[in-house]
C-alpha positions as a Markdown table, in Angstrom:
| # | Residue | x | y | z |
|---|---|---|---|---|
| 1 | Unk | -24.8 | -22.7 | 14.2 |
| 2 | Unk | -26.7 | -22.3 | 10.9 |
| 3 | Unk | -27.1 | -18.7 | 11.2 |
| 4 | Unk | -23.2 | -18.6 | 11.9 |
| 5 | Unk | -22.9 | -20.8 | 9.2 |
| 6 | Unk | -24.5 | -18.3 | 6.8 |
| 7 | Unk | -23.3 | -15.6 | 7.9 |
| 8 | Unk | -20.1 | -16.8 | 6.4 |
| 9 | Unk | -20.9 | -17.5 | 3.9 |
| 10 | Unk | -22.3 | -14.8 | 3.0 |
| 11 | Unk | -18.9 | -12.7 | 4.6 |
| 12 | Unk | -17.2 | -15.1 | 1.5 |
| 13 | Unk | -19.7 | -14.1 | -1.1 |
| 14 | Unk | -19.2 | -10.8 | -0.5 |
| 15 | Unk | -15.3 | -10.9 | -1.0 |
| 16 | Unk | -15.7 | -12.9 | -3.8 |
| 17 | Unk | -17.7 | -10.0 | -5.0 |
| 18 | Unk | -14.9 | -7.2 | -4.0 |
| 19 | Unk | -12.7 | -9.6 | -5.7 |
| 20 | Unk | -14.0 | -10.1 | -9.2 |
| 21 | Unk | -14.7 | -6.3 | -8.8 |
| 22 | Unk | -11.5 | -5.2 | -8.3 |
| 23 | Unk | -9.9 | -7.5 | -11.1 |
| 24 | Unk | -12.8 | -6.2 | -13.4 |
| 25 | Unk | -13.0 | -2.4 | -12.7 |
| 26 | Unk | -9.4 | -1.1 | -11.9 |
| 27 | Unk | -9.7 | 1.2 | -14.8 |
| 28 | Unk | -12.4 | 3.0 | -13.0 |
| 29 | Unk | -10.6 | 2.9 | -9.5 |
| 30 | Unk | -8.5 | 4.2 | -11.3 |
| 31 | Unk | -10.2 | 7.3 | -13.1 |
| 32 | Unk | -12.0 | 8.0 | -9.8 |
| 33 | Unk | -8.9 | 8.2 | -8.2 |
| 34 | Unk | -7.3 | 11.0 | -10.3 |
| 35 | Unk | -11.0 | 12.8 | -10.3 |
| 36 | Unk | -10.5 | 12.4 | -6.4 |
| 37 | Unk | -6.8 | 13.1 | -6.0 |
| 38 | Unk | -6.3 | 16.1 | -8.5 |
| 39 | Unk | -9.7 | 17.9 | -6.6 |
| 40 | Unk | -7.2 | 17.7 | -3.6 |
| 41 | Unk | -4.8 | 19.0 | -5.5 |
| 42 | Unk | -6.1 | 22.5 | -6.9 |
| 43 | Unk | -7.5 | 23.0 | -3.3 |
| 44 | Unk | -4.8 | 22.8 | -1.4 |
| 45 | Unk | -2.6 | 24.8 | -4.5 |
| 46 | Unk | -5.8 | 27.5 | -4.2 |
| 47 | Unk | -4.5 | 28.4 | -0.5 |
| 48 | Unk | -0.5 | 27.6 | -0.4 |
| 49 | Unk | 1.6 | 28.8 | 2.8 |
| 50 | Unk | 4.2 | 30.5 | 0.7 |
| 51 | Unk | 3.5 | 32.9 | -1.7 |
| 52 | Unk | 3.2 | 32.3 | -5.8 |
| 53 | Unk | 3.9 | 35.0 | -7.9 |
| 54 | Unk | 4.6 | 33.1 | -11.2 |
| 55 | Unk | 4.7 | 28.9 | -12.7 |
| 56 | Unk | 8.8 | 28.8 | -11.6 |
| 57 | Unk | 7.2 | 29.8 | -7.6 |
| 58 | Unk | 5.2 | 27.2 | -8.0 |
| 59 | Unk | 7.0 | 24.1 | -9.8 |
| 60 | Unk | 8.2 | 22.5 | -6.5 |
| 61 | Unk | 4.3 | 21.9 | -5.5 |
| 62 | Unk | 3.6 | 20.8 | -9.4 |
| 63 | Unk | 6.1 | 18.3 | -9.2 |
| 64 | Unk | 5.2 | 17.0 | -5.8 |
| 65 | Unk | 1.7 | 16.8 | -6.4 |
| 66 | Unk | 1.6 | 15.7 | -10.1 |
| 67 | Unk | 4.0 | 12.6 | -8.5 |
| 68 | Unk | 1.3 | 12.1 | -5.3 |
| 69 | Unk | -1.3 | 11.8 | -8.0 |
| 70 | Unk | 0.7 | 9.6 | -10.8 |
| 71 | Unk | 2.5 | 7.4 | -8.4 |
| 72 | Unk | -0.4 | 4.6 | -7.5 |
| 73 | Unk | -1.6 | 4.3 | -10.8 |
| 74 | Unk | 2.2 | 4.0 | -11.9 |
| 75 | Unk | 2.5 | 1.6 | -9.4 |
| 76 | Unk | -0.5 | -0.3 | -10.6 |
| 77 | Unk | 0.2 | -0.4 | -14.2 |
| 78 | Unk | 4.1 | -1.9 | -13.5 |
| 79 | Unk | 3.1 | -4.1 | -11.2 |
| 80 | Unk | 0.1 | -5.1 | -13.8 |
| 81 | Unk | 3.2 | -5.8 | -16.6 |
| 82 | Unk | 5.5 | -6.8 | -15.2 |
| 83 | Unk | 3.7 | -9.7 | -13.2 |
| 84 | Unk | 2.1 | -10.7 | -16.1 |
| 85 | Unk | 4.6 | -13.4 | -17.8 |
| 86 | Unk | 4.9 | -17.3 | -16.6 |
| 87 | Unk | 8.2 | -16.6 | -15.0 |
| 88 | Unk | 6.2 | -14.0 | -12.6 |
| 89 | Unk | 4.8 | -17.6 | -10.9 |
| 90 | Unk | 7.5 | -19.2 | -10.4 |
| 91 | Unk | 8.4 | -20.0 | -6.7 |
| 92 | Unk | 11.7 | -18.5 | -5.3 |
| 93 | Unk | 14.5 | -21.0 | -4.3 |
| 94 | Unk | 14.3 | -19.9 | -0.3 |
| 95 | Unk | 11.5 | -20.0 | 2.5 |
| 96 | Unk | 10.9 | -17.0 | 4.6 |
| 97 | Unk | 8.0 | -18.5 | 5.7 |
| 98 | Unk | 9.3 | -21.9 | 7.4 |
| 99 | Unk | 7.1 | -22.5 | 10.4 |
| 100 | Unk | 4.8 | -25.8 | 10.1 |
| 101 | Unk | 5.0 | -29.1 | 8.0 |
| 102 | Unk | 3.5 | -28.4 | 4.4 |
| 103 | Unk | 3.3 | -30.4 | 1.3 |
| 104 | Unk | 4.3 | -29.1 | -1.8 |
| 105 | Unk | 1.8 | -28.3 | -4.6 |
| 106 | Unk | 2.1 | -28.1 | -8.5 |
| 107 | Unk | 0.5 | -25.1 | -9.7 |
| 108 | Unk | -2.6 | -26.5 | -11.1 |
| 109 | Unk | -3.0 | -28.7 | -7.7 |
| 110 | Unk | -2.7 | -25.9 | -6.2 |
| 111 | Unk | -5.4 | -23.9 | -8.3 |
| 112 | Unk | -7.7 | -26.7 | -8.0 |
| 113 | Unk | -8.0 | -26.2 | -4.1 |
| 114 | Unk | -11.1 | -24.0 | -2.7 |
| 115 | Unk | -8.5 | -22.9 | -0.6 |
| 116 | Unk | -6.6 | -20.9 | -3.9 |
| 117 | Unk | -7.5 | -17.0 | -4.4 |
| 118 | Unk | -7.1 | -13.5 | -3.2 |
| 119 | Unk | -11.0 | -13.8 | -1.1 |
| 120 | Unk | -11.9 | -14.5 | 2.0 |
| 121 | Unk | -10.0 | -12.6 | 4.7 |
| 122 | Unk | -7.2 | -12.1 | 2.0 |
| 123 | Unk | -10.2 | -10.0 | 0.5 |
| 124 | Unk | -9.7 | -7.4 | 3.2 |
| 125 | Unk | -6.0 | -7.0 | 2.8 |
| 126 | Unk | -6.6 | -6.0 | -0.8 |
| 127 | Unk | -8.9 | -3.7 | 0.1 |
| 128 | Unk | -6.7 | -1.7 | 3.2 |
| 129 | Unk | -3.4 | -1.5 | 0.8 |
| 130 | Unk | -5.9 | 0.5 | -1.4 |
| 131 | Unk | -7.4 | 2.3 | 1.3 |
| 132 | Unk | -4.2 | 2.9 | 2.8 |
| 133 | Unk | -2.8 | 5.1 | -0.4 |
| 134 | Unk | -6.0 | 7.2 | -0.2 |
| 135 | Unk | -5.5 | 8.0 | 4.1 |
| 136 | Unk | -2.0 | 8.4 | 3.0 |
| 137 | Unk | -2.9 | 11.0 | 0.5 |
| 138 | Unk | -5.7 | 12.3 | 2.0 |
| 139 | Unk | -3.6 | 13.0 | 5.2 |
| 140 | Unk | -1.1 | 14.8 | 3.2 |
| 141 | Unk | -3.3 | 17.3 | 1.3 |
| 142 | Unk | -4.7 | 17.9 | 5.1 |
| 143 | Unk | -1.9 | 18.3 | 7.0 |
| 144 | Unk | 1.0 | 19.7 | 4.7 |
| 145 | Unk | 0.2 | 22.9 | 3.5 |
| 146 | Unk | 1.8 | 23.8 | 0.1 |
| 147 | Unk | 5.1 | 25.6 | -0.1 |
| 148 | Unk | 6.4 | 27.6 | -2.8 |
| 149 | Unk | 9.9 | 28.1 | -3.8 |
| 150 | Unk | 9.5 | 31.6 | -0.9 |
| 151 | Unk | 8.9 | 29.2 | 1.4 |
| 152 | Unk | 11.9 | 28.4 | 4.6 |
| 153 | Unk | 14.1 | 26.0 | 3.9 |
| 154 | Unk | 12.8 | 24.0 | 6.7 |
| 155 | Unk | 9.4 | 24.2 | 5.4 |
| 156 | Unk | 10.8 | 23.2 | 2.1 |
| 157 | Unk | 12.2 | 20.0 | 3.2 |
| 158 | Unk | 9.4 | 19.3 | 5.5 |
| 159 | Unk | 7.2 | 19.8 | 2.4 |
| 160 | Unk | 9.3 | 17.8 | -0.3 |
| 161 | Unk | 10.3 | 14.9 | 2.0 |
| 162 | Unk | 6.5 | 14.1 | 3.0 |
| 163 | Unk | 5.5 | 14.7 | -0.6 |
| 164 | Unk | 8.4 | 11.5 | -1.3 |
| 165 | Unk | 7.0 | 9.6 | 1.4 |
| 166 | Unk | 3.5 | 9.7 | 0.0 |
| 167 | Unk | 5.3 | 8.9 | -3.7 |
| 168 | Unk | 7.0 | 5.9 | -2.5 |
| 169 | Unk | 4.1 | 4.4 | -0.3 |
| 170 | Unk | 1.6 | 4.5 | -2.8 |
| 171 | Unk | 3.8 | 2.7 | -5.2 |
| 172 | Unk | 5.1 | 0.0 | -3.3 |
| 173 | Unk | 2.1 | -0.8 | -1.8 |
| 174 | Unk | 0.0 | -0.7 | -5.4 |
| 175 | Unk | 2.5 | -2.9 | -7.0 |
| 176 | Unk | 1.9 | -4.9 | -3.6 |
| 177 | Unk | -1.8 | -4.9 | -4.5 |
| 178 | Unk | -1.3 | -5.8 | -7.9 |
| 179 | Unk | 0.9 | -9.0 | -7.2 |
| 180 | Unk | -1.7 | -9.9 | -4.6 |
| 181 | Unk | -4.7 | -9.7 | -6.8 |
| 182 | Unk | -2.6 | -11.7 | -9.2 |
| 183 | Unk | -1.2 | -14.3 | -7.0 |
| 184 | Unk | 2.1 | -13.9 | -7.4 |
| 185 | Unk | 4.2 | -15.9 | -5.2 |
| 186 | Unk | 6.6 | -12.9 | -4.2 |
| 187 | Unk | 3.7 | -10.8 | -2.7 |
| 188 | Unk | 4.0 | -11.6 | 1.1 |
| 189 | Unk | 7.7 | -10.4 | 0.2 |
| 190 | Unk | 6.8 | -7.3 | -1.4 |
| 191 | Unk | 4.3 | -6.4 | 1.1 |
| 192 | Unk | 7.2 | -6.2 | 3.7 |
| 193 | Unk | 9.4 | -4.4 | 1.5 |
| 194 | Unk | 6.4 | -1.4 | 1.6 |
| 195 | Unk | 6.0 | -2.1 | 4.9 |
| 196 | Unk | 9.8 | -1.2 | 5.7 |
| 197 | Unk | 10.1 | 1.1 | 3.1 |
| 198 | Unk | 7.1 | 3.1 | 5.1 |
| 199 | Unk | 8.6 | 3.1 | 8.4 |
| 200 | Unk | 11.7 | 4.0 | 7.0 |
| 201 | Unk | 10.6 | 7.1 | 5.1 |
| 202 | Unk | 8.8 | 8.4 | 8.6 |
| 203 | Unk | 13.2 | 8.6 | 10.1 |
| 204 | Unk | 14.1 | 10.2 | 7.4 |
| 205 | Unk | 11.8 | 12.9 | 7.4 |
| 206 | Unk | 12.1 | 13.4 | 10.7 |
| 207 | Unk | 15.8 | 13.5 | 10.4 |
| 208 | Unk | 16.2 | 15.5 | 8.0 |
| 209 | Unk | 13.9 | 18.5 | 9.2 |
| 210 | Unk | 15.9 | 17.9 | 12.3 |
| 211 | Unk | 18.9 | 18.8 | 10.4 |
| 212 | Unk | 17.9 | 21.6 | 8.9 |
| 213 | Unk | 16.6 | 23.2 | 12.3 |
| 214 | Unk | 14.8 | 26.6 | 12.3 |
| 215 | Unk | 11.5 | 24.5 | 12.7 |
| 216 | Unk | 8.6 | 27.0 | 14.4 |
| 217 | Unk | 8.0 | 24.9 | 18.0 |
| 218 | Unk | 4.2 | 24.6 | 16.9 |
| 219 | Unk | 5.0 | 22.8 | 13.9 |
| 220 | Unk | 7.0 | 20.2 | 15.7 |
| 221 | Unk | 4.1 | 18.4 | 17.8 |
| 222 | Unk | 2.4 | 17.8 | 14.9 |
| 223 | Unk | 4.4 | 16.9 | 13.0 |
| 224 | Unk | 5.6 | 14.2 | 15.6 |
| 225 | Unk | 2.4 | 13.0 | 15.9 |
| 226 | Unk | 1.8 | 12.1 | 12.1 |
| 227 | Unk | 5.2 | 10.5 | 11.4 |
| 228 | Unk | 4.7 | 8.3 | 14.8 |
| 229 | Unk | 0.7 | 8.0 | 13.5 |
| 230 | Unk | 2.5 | 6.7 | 10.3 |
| 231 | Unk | 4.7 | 4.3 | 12.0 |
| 232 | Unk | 1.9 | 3.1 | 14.3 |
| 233 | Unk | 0.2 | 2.6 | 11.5 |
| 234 | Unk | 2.5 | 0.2 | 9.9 |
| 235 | Unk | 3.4 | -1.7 | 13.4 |
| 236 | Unk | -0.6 | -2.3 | 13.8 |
| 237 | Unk | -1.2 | -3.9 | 9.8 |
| 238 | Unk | 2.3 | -5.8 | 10.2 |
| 239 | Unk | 1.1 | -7.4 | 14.1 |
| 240 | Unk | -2.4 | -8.2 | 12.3 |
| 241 | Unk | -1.6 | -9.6 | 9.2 |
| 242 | Unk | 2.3 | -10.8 | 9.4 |
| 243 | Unk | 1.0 | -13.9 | 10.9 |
| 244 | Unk | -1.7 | -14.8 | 8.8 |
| 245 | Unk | 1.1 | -14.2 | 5.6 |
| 246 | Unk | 3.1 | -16.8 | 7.7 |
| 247 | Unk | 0.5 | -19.5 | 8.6 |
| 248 | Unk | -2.4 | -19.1 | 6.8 |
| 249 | Unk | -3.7 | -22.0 | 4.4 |
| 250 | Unk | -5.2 | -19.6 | 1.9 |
| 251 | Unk | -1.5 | -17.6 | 1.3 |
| 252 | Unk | 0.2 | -21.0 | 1.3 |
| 253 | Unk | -1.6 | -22.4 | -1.0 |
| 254 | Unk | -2.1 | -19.5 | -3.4 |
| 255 | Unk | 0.9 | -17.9 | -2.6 |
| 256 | Unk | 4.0 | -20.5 | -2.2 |
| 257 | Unk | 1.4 | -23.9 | -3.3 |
| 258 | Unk | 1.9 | -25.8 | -0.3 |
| 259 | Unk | -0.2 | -27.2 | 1.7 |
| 260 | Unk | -0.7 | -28.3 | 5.6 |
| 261 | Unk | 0.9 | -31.3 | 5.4 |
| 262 | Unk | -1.4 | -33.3 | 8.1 |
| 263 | Unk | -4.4 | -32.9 | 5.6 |
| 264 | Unk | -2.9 | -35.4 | 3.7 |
| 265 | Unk | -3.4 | -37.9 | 7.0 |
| 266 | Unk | -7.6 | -37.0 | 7.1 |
């Protein structure tokens, strides 16, 4: 039991750590991630599947990739300002989250609890939406090729649909990251939102290549297999962590400040 004990303890020391770290050092997440993300970049623009002859061949993969790199850090920075005011705490005016009997907190109350904060096993959500925008990327610069403006049409809009889904992903589930790390009450909210947003992105792309047709039959396993990776992908965070949003004590109380109400009776 004590080695259990200390154990985790030690688990909670450690995401107080990542914690503190990632509230203290986003500035070189952040640098490290363009070092990382623009290195992806020139490779995969050193060996395109299209030919280049001049900048106009290549402004579609520009644009696309300039976006992939820009659009976390974008996401990051509005979610950093525009979270940032009182109003950004104030609780909305309707319960999503309306399973179990909870006491409602004041904000300091609720701050004053060990319970308040973005550690323990909340900790490890902050930590996969971040590593989920560099699989997401990372996946794209390794499984989409880059095509030029000679490019088919199919491979086109194979190319700038996927490119969009990467955009929007990383966005959504920075700004998701931010209000987390903030504790800002509309998080478990926006987290959903990227969640959908995700899967949704997956049918479209896969509707639209569909509709343009012409697709080579090797292309279309593949690319099967990474939009339903994708949505797998989304179905697995949302099974593991929609109910701890729902019915944890930590995300009530930081998140909504409420509390179970039967502590009140101990």
């Amino acid at each position: 039991m004590k080695f259990a004990a200390n154990y985790a303890a030690s688990l909670y020391d450690k995401s107080r750590a990542l914690t503190r770290f990632l509230e203290q050092r986003m500035a070189g997440v952040c640098a490290a991630w363009l070092t990382v993300a623009c290195g992806l970049a020139l490779f995969r623009l050193a060996s395109p599947a299209s030919p280049i002859h001049n900048l106009a061949d290549a402004a579609p993969i520009l644009l696309a990739y300039s976006a992939i790199v820009i659009a976390p850090i974008l996401g990051y920075l509005i979610g950093r300002h525009a979270f940032s005011g009182a109003t950004a705490t104030v609780q909305p005016s309707f319960r999503f989250a309306l399973v179990g009997r909870w006491r409602k907190l004041s904000p300091a109350d609720a701050r004053a609890l060990p319970a308040f904060g973005p550690v323990g096993f909340m900790a490890s959500l902050l930590a996969g939406m971040l590593l989920n925008v560099v699989v997401r990327t990372f996946e794209f610069f390794t499984a989409v090729p880059a095509m030029s403006s000679h490019a088919p049409v199919w491979g086109q809009t194979m190319f700038a649909f996927m490119a969009l889904d990467v955009v929007l992903t990383s966005f959504f589930y920075m700004v998701a990251f931010v209000m987390a790390l903030r504790t800002i009450p509309l998080f478990p909210r926006m987290l959903i939102y990227a969640w959908s947003i995700d899967v949704m992105m997956q049918v479209v792309i896969a509707q639209q290549v569909a509709a343009i047709g012409g697709v080579p039959p090797g292309v279309v396993p593949p690319l099967l297999a990474l939009l339903d990776g994708n949505i797998t992908k989304v179905a697995i965070s949302a099974v593991v962590w929609l109910p701890y949003l729902l019915l944890s004590e930590r995300v009530n109380v930081t998140y909504r400040h409420r509390t179970d109400a039967r502590l009140t009776r101990l």
